[in-house]
Phi, psi and omega in degrees: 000120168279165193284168199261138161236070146271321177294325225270022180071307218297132174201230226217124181270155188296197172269327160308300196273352133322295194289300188334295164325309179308303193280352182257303221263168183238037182187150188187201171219098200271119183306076199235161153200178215213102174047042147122343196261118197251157183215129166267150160215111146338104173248174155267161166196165179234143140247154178220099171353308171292342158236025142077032181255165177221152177207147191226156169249138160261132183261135171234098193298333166237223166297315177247138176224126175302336161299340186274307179303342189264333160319317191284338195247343173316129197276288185243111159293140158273173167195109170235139187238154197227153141190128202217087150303339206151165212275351179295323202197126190202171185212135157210148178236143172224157181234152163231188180152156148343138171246120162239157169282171186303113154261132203331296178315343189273312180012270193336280168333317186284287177325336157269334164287273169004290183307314190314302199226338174297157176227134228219106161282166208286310139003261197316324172311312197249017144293126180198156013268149181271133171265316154234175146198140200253135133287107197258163166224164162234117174302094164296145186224333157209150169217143158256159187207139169225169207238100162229114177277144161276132193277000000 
C-alpha cells in the first residue's frame, strides 16, 4: 500500500514565509549547468528583498575558477535554502532567476546585504594569495517554498 503524504502536514509556503527564510538563513546551494553538466555549490548569500535579488561572492584562489565558468555559461540558475530542526517540521525555499555579475556601482549595496545576512566561513580568511572576487546577483524570477509543520 503506498503511503498517503496527504497526512504528512507539507504545505505551500506564503510569500512572507519565503521572504522570511530568505532573510534568517545565510547559506544554501546554488544550482548552475553548463550544455546538459549540471554543478552544485554550497554558498553564502545575502538577500535583498527590495529588489528581488539574492547576491553571492565568489573567491577564486587561483588562475581559474569552475564557479565561474558555469556561472558564465549558465542561461538560468537555481538556489535552494533549507531549515530542518527535525524530521517533523522543516522548511525550504527554492528560486531561480538570471545570474549576472555585479556591477562595479551595486558594491556598496552588495555589501550590506550581504553583511546582513551571509554566513562566512573561516575558509575565507585563510585563502590567500586571492586573485579575484566576483560579485553575483541573481535576478529572482520565480520561487517556491513547502513546509511541514508538526501536527
Amino acid at each position: 500500500m503506498a503511503p498517503d503524504f496527504a497526512q504528512h502536514n507539507r504545505i505551500e509556503m506564503s510569500a512572507e514565509e519565503i521572504n522570511r527564510l530568505l532573510r534568517e538563513e545565510g547559506v544554501g546551494v546554488l544550482s548552475l549547468a553548463d550544455d546538459g553538466v549540471a554543478y552544485g555549490i554550497p554558498l553564502s548569500f545575502g538577500y535583498d528583498a527590495d529588489r528581488e535579488r539574492l547576491y553571492f561572492v565568489f573567491l577564486r584562489p587561483g588562475e581559474s575558477s569552475k564557479k565561474t565558468e558555469f556561472a558564465e555559461r549558465t542561461a538560468r540558475a537555481s538556489f535552494a535554502v533549507w531549515n530542518a530542526p527535525s524530521r517533523d517540521e522543516w522548511e525550504s525555499v527554492v528560486v531561480d532567476g538570471e545570474l549576472r555579475r555585479v556591477d562595479d556601482g551595486d558594491w556598496d549595496r552588495v555589501r550590506d546585504v550581504l553583511g546582513d545576512n551571509a554566513w562566512y566561513p573561516t575558509l575565507f580568511s585563510e585563502t590567500e594569495p586571492m586573485q579575484d572576487i566576483l560579485g553575483w546577483e541573481l535576478r529572482i524570477a520565480s520561487r517556491s517554498g513547502l513546509q511541514r509543520r508538526r501536527a
